[in-house]
N, CA, C and O atoms as a Tripos MOL2 file, in Angstrom:
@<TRIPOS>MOLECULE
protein
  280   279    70     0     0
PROTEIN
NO_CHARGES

@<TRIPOS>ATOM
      1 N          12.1660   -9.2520   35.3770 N.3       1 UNK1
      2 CA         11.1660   -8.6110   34.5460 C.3       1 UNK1
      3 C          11.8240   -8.1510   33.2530 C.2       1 UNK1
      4 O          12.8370   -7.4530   33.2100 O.2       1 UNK1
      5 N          11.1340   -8.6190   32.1850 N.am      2 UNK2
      6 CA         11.6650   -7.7820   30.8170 C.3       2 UNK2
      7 C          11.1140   -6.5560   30.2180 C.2       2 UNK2
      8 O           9.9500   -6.2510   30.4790 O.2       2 UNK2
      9 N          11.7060   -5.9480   29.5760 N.am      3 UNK3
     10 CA         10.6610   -4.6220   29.1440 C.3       3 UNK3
     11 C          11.4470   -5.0970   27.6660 C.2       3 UNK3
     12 O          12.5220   -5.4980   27.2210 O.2       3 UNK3
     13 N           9.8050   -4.6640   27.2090 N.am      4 UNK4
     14 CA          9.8450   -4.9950   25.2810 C.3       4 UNK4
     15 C          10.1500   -3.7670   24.6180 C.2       4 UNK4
     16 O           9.6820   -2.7500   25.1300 O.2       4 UNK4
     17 N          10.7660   -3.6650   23.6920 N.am      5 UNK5
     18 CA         11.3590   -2.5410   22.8830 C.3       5 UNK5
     19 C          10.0040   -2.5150   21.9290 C.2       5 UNK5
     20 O           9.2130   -3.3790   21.5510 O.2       5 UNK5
     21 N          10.1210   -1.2700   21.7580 N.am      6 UNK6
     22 CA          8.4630   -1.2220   20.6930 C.3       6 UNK6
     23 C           9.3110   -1.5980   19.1900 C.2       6 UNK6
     24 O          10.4610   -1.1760   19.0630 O.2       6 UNK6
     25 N           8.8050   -2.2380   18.3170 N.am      7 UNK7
     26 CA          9.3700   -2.4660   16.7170 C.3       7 UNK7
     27 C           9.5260   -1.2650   16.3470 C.2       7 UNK7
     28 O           9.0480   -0.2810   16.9100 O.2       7 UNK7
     29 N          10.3300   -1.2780   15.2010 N.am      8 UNK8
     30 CA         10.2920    0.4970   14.7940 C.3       8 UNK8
     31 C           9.5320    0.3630   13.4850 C.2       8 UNK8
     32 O           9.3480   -0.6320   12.7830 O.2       8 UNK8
     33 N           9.1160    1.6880   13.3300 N.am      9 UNK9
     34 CA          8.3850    1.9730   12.2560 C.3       9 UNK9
     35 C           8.0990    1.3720   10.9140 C.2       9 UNK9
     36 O           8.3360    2.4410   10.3510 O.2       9 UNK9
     37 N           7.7650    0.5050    9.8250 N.am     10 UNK10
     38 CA          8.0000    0.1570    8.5980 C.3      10 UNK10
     39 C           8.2850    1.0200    8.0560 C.2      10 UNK10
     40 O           7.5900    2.0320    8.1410 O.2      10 UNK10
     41 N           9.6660    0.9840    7.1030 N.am     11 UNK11
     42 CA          9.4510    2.1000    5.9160 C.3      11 UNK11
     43 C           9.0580    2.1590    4.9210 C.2      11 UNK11
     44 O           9.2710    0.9630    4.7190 O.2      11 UNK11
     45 N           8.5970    2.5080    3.9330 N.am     12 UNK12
     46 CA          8.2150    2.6290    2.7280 C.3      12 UNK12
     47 C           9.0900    2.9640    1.1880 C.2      12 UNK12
     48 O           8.9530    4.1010    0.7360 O.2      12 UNK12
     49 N           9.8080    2.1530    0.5570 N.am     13 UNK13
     50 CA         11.0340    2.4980    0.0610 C.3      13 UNK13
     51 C          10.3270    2.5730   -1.7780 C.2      13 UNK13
     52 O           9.3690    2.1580   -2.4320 O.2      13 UNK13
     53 N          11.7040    3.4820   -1.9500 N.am     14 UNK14
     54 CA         10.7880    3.8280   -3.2560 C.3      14 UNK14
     55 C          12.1990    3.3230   -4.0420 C.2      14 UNK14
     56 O          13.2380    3.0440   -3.4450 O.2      14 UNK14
     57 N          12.0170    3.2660   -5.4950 N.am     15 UNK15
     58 CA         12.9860    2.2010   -6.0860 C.3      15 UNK15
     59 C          14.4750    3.3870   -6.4330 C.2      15 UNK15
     60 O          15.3150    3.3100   -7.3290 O.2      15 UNK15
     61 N          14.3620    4.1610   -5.5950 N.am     16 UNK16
     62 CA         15.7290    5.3460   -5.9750 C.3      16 UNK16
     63 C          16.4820    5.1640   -4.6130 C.2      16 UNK16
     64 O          17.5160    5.7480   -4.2900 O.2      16 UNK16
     65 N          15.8710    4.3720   -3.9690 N.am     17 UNK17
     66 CA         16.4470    4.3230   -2.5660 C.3      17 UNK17
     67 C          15.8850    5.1820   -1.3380 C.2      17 UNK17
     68 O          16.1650    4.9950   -0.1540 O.2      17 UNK17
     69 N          15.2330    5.9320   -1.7390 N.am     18 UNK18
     70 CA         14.7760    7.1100   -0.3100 C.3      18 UNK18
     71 C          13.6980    6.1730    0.4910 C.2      18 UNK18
     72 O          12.7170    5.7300   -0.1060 O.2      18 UNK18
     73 N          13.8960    5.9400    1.6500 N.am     19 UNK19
     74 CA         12.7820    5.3370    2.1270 C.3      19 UNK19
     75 C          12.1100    6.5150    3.3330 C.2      19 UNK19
     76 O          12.6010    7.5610    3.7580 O.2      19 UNK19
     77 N          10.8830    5.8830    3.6260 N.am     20 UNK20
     78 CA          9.7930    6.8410    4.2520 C.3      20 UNK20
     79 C           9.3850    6.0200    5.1720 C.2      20 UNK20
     80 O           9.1260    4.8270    5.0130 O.2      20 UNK20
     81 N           9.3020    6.7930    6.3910 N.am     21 UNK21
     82 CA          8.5380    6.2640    7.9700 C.3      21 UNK21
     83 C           6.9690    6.2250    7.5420 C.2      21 UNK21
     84 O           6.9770    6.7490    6.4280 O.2      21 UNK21
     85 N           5.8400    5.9290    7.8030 N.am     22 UNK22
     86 CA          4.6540    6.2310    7.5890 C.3      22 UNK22
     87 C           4.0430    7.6860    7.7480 C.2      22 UNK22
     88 O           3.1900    8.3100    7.1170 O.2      22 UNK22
     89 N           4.7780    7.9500    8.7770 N.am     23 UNK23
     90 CA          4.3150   10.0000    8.6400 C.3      23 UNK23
     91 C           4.7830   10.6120    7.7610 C.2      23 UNK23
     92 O           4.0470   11.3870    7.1490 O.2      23 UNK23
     93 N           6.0020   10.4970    7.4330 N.am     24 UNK24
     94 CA          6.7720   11.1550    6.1620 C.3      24 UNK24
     95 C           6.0560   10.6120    4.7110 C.2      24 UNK24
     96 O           6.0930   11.2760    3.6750 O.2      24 UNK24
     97 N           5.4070    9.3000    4.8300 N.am     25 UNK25
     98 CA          4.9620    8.5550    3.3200 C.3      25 UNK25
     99 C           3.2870    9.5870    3.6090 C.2      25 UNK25
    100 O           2.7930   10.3050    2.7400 O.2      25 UNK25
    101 N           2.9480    9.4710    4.4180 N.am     26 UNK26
    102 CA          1.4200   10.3190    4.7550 C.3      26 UNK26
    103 C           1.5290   11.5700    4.1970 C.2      26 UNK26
    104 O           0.4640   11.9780    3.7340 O.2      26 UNK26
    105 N           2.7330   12.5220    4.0590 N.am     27 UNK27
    106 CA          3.3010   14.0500    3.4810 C.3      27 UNK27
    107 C           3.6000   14.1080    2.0740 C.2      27 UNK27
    108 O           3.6060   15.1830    1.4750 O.2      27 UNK27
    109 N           3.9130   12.7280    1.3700 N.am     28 UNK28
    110 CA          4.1570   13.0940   -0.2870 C.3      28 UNK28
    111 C           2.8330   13.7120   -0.7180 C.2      28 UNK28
    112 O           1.9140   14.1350   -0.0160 O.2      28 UNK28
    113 N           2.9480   13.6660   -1.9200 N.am     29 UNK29
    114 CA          1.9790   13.8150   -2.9060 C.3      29 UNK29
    115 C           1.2240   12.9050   -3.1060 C.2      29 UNK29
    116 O           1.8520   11.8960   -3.4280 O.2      29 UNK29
    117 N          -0.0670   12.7280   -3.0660 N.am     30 UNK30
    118 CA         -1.1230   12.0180   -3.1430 C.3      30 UNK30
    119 C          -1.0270   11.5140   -4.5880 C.2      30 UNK30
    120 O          -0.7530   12.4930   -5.2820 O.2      30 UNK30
    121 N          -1.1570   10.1870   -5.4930 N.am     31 UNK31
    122 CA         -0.9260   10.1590   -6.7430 C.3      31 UNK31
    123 C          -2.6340    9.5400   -7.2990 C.2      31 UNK31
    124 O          -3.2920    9.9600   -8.2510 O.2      31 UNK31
    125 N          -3.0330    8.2980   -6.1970 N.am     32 UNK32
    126 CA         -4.1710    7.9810   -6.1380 C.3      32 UNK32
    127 C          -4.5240    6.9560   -5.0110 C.2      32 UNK32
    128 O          -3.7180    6.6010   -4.1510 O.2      32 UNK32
    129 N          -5.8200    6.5190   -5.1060 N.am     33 UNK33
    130 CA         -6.0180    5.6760   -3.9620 C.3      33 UNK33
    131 C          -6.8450    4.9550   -4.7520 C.2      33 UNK33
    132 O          -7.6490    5.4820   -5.5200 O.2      33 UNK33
    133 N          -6.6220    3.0400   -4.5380 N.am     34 UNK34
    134 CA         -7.3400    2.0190   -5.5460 C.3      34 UNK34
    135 C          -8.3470    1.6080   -4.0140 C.2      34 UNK34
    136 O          -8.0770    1.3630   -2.8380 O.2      34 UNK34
    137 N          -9.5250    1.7030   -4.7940 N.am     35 UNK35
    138 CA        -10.2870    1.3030   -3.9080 C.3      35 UNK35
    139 C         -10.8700   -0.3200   -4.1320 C.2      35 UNK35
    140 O         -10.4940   -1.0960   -5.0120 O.2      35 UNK35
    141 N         -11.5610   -0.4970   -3.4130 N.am     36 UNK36
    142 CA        -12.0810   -2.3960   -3.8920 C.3      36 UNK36
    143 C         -12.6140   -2.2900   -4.8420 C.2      36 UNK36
    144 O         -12.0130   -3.0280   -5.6220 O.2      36 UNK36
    145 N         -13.7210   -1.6440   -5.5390 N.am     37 UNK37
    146 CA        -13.9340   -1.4020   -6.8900 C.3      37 UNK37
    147 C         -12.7760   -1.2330   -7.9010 C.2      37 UNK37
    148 O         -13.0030   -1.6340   -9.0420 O.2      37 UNK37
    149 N         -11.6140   -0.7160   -7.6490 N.am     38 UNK38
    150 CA        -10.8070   -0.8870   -8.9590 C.3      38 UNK38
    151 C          -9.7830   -2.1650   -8.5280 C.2      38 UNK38
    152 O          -9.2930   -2.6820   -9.5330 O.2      38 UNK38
    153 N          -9.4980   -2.5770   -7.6930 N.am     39 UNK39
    154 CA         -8.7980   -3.9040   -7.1460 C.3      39 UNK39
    155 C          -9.7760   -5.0400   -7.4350 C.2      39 UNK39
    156 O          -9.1880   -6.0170   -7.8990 O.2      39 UNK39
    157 N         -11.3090   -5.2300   -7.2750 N.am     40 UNK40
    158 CA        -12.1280   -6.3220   -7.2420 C.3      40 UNK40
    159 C         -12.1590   -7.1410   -9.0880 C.2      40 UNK40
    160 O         -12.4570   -8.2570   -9.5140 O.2      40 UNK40
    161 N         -11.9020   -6.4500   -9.4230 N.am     41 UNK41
    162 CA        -12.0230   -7.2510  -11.0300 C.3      41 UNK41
    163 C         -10.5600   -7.7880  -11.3370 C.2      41 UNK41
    164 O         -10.5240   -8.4070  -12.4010 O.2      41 UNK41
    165 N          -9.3950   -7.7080  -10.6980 N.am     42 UNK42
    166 CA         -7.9310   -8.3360  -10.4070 C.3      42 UNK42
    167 C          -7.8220   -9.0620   -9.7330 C.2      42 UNK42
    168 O          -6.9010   -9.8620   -9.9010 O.2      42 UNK42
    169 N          -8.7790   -9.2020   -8.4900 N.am     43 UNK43
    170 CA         -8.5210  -10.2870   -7.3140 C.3      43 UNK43
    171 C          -9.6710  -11.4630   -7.1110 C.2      43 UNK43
    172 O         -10.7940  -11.2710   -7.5770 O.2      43 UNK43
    173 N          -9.3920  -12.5590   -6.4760 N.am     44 UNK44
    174 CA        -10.7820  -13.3990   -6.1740 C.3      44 UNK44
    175 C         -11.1640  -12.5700   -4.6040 C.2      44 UNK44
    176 O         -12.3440  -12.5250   -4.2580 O.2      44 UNK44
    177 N         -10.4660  -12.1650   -4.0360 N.am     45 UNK45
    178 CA        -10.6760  -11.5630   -2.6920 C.3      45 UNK45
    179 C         -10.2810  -10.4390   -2.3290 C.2      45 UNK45
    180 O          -9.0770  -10.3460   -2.0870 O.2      45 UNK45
    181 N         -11.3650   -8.9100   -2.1290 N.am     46 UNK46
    182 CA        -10.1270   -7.9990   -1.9000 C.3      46 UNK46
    183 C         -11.5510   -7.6410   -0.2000 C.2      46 UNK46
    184 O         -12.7670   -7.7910   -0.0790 O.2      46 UNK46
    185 N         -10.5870   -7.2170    0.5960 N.am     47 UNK47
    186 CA        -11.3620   -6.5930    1.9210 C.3      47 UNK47
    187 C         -11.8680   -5.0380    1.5780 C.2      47 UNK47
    188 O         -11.3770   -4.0750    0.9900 O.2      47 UNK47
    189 N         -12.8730   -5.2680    2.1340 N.am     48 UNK48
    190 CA        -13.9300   -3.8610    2.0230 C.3      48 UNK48
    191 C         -12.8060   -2.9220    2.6800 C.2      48 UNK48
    192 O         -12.3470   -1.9930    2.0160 O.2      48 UNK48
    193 N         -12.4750   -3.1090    3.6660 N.am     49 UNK49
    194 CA        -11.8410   -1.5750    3.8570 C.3      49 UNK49
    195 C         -10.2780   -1.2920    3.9530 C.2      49 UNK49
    196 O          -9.6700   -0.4740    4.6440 O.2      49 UNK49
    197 N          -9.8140   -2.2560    3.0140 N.am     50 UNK50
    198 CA         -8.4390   -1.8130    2.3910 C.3      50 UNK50
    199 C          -8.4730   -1.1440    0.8190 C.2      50 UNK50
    200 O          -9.1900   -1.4070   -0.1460 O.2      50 UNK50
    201 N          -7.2570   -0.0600    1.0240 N.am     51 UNK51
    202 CA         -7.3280    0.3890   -0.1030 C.3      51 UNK51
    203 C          -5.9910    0.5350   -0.7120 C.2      51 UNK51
    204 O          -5.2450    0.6800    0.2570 O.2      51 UNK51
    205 N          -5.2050    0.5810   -1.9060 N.am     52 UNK52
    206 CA         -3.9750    0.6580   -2.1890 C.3      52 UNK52
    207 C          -3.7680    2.2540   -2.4910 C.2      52 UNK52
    208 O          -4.3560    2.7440   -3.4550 O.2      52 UNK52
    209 N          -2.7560    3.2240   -1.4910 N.am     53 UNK53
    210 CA         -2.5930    4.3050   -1.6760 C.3      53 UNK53
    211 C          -1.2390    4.3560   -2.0420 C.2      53 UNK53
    212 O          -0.2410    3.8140   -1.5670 O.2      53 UNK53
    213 N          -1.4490    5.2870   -3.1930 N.am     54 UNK54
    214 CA         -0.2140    5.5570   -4.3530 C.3      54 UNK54
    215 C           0.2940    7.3610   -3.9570 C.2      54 UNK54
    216 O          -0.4120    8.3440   -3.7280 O.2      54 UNK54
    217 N           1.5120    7.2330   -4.0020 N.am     55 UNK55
    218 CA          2.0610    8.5740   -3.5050 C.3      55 UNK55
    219 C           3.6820    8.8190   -4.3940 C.2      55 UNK55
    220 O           4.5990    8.0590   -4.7050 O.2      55 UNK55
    221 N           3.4680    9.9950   -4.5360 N.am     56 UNK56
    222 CA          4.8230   10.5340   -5.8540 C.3      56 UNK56
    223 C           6.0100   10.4310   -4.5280 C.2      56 UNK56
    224 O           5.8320   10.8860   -3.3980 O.2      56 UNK56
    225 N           7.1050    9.7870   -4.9670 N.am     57 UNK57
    226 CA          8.5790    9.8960   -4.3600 C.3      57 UNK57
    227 C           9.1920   11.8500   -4.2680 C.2      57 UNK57
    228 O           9.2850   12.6260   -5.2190 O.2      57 UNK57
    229 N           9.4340   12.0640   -3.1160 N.am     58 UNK58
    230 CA          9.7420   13.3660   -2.8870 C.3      58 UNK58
    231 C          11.1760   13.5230   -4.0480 C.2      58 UNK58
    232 O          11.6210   14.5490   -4.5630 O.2      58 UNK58
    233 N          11.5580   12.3490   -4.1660 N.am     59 UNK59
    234 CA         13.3120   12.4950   -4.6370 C.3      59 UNK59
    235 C          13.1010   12.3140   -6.4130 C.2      59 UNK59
    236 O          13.5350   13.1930   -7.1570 O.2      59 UNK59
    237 N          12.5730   11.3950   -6.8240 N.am     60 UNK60
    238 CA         12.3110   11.3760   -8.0200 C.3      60 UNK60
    239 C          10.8000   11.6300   -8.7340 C.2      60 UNK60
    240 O          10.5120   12.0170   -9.8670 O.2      60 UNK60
    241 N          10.0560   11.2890   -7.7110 N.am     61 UNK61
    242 CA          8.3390   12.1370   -8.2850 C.3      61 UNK61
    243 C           7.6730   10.1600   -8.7320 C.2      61 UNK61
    244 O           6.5830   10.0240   -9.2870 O.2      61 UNK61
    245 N           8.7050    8.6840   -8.3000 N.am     62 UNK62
    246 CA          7.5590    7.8570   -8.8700 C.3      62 UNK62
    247 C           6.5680    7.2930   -8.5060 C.2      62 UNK62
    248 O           6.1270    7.8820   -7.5190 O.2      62 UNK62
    249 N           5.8820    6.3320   -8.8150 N.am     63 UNK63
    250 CA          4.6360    5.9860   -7.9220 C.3      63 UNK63
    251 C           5.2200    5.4020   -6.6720 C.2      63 UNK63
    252 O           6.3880    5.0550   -6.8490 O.2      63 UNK63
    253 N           4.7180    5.1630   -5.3370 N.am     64 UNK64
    254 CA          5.1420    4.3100   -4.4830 C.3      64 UNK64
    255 C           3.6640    3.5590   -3.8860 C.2      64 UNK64
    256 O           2.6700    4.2210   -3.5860 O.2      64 UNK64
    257 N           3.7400    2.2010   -3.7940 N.am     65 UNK65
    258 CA          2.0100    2.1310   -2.9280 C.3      65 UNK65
    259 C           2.2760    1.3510   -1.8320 C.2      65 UNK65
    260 O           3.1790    0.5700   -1.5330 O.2      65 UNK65
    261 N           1.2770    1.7460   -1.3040 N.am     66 UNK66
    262 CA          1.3780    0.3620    0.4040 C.3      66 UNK66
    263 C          -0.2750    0.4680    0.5030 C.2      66 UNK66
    264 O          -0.9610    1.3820    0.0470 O.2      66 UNK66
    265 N          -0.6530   -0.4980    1.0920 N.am     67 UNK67
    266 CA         -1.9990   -0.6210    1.7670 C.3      67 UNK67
    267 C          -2.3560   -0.2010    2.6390 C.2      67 UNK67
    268 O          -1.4260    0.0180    3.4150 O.2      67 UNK67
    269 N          -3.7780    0.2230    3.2130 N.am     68 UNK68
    270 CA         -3.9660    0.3590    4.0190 C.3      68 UNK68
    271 C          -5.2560    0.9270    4.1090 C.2      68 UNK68
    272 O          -5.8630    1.3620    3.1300 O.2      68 UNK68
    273 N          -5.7750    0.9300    5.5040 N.am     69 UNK69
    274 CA         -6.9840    0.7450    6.1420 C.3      69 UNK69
    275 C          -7.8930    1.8910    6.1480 C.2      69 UNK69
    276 O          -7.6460    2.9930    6.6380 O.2      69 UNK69
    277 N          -9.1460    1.4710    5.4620 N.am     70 UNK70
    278 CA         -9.8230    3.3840    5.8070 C.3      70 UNK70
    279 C         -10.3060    3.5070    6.6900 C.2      70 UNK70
    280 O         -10.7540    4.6110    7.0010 O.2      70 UNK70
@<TRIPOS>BOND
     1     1     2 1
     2     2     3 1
     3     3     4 2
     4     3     5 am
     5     5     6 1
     6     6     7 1
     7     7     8 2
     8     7     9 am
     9     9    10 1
    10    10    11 1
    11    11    12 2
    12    11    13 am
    13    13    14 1
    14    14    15 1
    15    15    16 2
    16    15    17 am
    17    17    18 1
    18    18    19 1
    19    19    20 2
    20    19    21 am
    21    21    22 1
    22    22    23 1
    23    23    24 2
    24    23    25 am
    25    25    26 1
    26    26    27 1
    27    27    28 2
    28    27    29 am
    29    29    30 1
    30    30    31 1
    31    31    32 2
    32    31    33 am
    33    33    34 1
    34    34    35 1
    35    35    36 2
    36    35    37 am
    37    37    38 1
    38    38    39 1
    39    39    40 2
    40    39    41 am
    41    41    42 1
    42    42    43 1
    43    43    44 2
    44    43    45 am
    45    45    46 1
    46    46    47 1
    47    47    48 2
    48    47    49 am
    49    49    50 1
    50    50    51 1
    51    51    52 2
    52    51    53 am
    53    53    54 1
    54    54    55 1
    55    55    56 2
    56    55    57 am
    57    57    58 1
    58    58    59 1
    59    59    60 2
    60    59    61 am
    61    61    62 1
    62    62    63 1
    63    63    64 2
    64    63    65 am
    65    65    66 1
    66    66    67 1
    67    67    68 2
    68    67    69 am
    69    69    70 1
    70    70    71 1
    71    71    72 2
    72    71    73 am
    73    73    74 1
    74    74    75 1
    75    75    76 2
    76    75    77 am
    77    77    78 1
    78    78    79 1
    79    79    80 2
    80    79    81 am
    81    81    82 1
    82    82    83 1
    83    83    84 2
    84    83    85 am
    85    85    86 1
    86    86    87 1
    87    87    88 2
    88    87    89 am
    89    89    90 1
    90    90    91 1
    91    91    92 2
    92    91    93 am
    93    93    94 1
    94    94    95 1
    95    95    96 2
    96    95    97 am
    97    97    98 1
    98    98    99 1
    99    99   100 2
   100    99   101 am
   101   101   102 1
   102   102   103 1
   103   103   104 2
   104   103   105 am
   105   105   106 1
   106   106   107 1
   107   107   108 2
   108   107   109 am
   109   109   110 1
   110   110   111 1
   111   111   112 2
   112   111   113 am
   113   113   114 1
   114   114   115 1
   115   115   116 2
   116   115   117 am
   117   117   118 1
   118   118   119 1
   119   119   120 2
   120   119   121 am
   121   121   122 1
   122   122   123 1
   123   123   124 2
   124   123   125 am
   125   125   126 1
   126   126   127 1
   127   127   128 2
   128   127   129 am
   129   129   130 1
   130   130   131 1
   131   131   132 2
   132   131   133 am
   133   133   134 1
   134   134   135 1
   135   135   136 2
   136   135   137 am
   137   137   138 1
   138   138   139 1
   139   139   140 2
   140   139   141 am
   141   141   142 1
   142   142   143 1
   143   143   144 2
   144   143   145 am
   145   145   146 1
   146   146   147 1
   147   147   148 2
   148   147   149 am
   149   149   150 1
   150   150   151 1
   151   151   152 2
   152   151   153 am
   153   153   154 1
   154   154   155 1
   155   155   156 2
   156   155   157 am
   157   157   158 1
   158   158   159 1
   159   159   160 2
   160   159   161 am
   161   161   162 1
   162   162   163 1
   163   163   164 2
   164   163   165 am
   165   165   166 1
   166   166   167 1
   167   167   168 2
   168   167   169 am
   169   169   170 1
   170   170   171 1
   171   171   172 2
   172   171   173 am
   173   173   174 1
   174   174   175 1
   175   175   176 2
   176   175   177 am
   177   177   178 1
   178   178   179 1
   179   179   180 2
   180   179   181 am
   181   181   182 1
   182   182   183 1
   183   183   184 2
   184   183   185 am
   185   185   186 1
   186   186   187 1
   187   187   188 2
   188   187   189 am
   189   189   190 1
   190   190   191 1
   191   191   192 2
   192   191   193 am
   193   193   194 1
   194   194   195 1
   195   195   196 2
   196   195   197 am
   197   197   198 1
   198   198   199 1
   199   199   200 2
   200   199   201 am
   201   201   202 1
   202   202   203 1
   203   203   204 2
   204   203   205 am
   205   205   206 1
   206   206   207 1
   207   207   208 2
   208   207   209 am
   209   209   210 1
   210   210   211 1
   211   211   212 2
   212   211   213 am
   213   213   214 1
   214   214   215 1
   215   215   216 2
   216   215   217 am
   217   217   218 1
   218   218   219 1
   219   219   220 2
   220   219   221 am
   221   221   222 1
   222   222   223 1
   223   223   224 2
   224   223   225 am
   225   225   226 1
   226   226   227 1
   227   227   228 2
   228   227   229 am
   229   229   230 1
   230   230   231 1
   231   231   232 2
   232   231   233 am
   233   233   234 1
   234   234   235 1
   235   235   236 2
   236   235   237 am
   237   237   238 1
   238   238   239 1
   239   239   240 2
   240   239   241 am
   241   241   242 1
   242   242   243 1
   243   243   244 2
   244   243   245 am
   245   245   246 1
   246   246   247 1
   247   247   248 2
   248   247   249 am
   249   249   250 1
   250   250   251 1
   251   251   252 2
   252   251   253 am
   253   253   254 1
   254   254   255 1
   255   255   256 2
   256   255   257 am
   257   257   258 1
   258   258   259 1
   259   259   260 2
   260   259   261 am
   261   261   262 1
   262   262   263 1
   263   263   264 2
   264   263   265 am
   265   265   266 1
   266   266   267 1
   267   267   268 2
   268   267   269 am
   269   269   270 1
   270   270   271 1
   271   271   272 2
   272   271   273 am
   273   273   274 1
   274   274   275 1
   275   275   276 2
   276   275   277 am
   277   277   278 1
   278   278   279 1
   279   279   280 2
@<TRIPOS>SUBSTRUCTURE
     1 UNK1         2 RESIDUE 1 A UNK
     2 UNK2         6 RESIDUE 1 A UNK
     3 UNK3        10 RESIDUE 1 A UNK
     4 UNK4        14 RESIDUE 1 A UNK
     5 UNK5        18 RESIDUE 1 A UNK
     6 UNK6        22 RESIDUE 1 A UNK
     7 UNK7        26 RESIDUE 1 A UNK
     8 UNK8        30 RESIDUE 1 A UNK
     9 UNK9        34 RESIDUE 1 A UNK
    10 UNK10       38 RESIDUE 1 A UNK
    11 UNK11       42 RESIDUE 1 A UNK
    12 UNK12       46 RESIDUE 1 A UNK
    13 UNK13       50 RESIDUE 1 A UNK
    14 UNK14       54 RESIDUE 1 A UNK
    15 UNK15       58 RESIDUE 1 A UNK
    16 UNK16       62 RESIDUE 1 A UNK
    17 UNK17       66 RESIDUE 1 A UNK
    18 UNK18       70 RESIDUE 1 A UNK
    19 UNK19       74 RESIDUE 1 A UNK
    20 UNK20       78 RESIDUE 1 A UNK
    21 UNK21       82 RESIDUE 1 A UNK
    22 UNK22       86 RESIDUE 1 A UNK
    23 UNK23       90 RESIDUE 1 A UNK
    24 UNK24       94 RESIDUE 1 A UNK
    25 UNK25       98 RESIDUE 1 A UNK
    26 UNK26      102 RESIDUE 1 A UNK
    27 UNK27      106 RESIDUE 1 A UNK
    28 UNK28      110 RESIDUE 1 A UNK
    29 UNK29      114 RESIDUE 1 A UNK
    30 UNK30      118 RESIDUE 1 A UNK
    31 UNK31      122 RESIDUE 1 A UNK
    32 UNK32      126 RESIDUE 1 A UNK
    33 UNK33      130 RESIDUE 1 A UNK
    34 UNK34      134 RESIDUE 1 A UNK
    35 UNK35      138 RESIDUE 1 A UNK
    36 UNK36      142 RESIDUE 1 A UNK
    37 UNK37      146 RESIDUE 1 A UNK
    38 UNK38      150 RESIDUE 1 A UNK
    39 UNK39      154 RESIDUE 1 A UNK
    40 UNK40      158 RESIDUE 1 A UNK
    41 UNK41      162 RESIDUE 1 A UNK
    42 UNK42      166 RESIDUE 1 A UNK
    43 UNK43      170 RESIDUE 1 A UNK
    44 UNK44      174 RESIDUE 1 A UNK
    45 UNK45      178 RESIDUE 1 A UNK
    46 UNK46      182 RESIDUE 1 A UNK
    47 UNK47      186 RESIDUE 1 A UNK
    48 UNK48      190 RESIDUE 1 A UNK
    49 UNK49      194 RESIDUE 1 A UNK
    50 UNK50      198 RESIDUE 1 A UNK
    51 UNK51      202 RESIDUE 1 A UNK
    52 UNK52      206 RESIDUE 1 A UNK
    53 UNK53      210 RESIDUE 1 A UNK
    54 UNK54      214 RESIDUE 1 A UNK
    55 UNK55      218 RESIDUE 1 A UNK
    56 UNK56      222 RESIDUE 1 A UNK
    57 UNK57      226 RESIDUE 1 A UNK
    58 UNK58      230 RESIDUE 1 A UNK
    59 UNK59      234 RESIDUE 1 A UNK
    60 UNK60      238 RESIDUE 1 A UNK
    61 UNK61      242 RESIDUE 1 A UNK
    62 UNK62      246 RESIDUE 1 A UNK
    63 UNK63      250 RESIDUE 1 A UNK
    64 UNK64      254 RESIDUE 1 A UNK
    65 UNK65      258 RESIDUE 1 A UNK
    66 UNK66      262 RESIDUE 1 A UNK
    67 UNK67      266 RESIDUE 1 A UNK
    68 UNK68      270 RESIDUE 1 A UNK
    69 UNK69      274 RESIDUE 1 A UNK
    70 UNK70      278 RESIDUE 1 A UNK
């Protein structure tokens, strides 16, 4: 019998080097959130319920974004 190791977390790396687990990236500073209305006039395809959330780097304050699901 095998037992599967769970993957570990993605991090979220910001260009100074500090990277972030998803709970720790969930705790910055909120900078903004692109919703399909501001993504839909850039893309031929964007999904209704993704959104690009932008968050200030704890270490230097810059934007960082990742996607994700509302």
């Amino acid at each position: 019998m095998t037992t599967e190791t769970p993957a570990p977390a993605r991090a979220f790396h910001c260009r100074c080097g500090v990277a972030y687990v998803p709970a720790a990236f969930a705790r910055l500073e909120p900078v903004r959130v692109l919703d399909m209305a501001d993504i839909a006039p850039l893309v031929v395809r964007w999904p209704e319920d993704t959104v690009v959330d932008v968050r200030a780097c704890s270490g230097c304050a810059a934007p960082i974004a990742r996607l994700a699901r509302r």
